[in-house]
C-alpha positions as CSV (number, residue, x, y, z in Angstrom):
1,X,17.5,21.5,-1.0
2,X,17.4,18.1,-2.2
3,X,14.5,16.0,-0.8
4,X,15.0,12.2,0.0
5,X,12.0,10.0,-0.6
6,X,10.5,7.3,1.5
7,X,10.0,4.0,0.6
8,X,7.7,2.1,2.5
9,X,7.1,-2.1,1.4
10,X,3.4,-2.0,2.8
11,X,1.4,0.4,4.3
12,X,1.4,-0.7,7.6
13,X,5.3,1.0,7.9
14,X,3.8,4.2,8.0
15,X,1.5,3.8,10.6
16,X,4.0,2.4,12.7
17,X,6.2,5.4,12.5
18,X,3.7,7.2,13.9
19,X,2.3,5.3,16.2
20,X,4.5,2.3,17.1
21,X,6.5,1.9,20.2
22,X,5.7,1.0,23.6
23,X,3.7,4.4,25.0
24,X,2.1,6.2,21.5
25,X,-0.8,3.4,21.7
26,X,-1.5,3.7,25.7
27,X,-1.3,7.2,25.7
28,X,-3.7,7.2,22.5
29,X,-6.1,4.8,23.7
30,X,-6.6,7.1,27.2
31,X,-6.7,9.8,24.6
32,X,-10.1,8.5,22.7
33,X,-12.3,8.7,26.0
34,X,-11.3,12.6,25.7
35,X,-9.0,15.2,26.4
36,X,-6.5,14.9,29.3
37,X,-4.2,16.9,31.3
38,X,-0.5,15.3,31.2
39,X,-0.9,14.4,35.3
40,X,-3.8,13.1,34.0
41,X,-2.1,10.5,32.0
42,X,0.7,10.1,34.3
43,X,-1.4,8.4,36.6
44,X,-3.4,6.2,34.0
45,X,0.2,5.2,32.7
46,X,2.2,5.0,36.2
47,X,4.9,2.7,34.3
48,X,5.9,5.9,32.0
49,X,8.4,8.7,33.3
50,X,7.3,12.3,32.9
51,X,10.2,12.7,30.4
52,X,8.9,10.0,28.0
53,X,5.5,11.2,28.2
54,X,6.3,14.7,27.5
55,X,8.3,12.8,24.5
56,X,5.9,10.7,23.2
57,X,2.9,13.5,23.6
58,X,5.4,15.7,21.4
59,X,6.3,13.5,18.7
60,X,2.0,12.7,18.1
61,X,1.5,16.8,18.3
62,X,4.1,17.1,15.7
63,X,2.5,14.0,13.7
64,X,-1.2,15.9,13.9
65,X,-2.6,13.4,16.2
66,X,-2.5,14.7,18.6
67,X,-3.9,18.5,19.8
68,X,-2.4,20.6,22.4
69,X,-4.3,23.2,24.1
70,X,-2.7,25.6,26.5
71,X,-5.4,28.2,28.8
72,X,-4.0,30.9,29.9
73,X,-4.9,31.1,33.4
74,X,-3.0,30.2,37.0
75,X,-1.5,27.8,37.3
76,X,-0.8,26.8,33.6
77,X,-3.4,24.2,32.0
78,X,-2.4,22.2,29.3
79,X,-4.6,19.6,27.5
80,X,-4.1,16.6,25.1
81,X,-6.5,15.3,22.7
82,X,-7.1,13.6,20.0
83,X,-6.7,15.5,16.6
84,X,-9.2,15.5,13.7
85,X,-6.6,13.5,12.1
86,X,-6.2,11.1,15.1
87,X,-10.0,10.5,15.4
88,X,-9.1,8.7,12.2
89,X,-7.1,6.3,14.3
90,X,-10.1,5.8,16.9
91,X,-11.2,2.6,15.1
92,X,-8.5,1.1,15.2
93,X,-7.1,1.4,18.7
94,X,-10.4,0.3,19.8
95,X,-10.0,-3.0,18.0
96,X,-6.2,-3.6,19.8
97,X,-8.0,-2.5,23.5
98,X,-10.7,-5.2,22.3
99,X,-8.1,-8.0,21.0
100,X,-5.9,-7.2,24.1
101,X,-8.9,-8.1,26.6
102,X,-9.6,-11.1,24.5
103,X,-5.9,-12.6,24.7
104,X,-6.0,-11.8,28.6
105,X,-9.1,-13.6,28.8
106,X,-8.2,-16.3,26.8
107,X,-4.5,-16.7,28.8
108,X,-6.5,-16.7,32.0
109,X,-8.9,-19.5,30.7
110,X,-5.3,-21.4,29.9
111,X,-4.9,-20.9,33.7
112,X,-2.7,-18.1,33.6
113,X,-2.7,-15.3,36.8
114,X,-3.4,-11.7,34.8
115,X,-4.8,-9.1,36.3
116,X,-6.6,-6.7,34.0
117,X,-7.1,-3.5,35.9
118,X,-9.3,-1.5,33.9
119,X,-11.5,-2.8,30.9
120,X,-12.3,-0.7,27.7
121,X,-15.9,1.1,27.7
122,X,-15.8,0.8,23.9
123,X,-19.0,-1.0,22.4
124,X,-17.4,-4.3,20.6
């Protein structure tokens, strides 16, 4: 079987394949504050369907940032969190939550109406 490399121009590419798109980053950020039961997220992300979720939460499992533990018990309990390997990422999303409440703030000053509902309880 042949094998078709990837070429990526800078190194910010591949971080985007795994974690770009509209969801992956939401779901990841709720992620870092520990592990989570998909209703669990459903409600912290009401925008999302429970098919996307279920997409998005599968694509980061099969990226190894995400774990998936099932107990076997009645009714079924599944949890999502944060890999090893996705810990990695824990720096990072914190600096987006951070910027993200910055350029709120800063729209508001400009006399824009935002309303942030929740605020990060990362140390910045």
């Amino acid at each position: 079987m042949d094998t078709v490399e990837k070429t990526y121009n800078i190194g910010v590419e591949a971080t985007m394949e795994v974690i770009g798109g509209k969801w992956k980053p939401i779901i990841l950020c709720h992620l870092r504050h520990g592990a989570k039961r998909t209703s669990e997220l459903k409600r912290a992300i009401p925008n999302i369907t429970q098919k996307m979720l279920t997409q998005q939460l599968r694509e980061l499992e099969h990226d190894h940032i995400v774990d998936r533990q099932v107990y076997n018990q009645i009714p079924p309990k599944v949890e999502y969190s944060l890999s090893e390997y996705g810990e990695s990422l824990s720096y990072i999303l914190n600096q987006l939550c951070t910027w993200g409440e910055h350029h709120i703030d800063r729209q508001v000053a400009d006399g824009e109406e935002i309303r942030l509902l929740n605020r990060d309880d990362v140390i910045k």
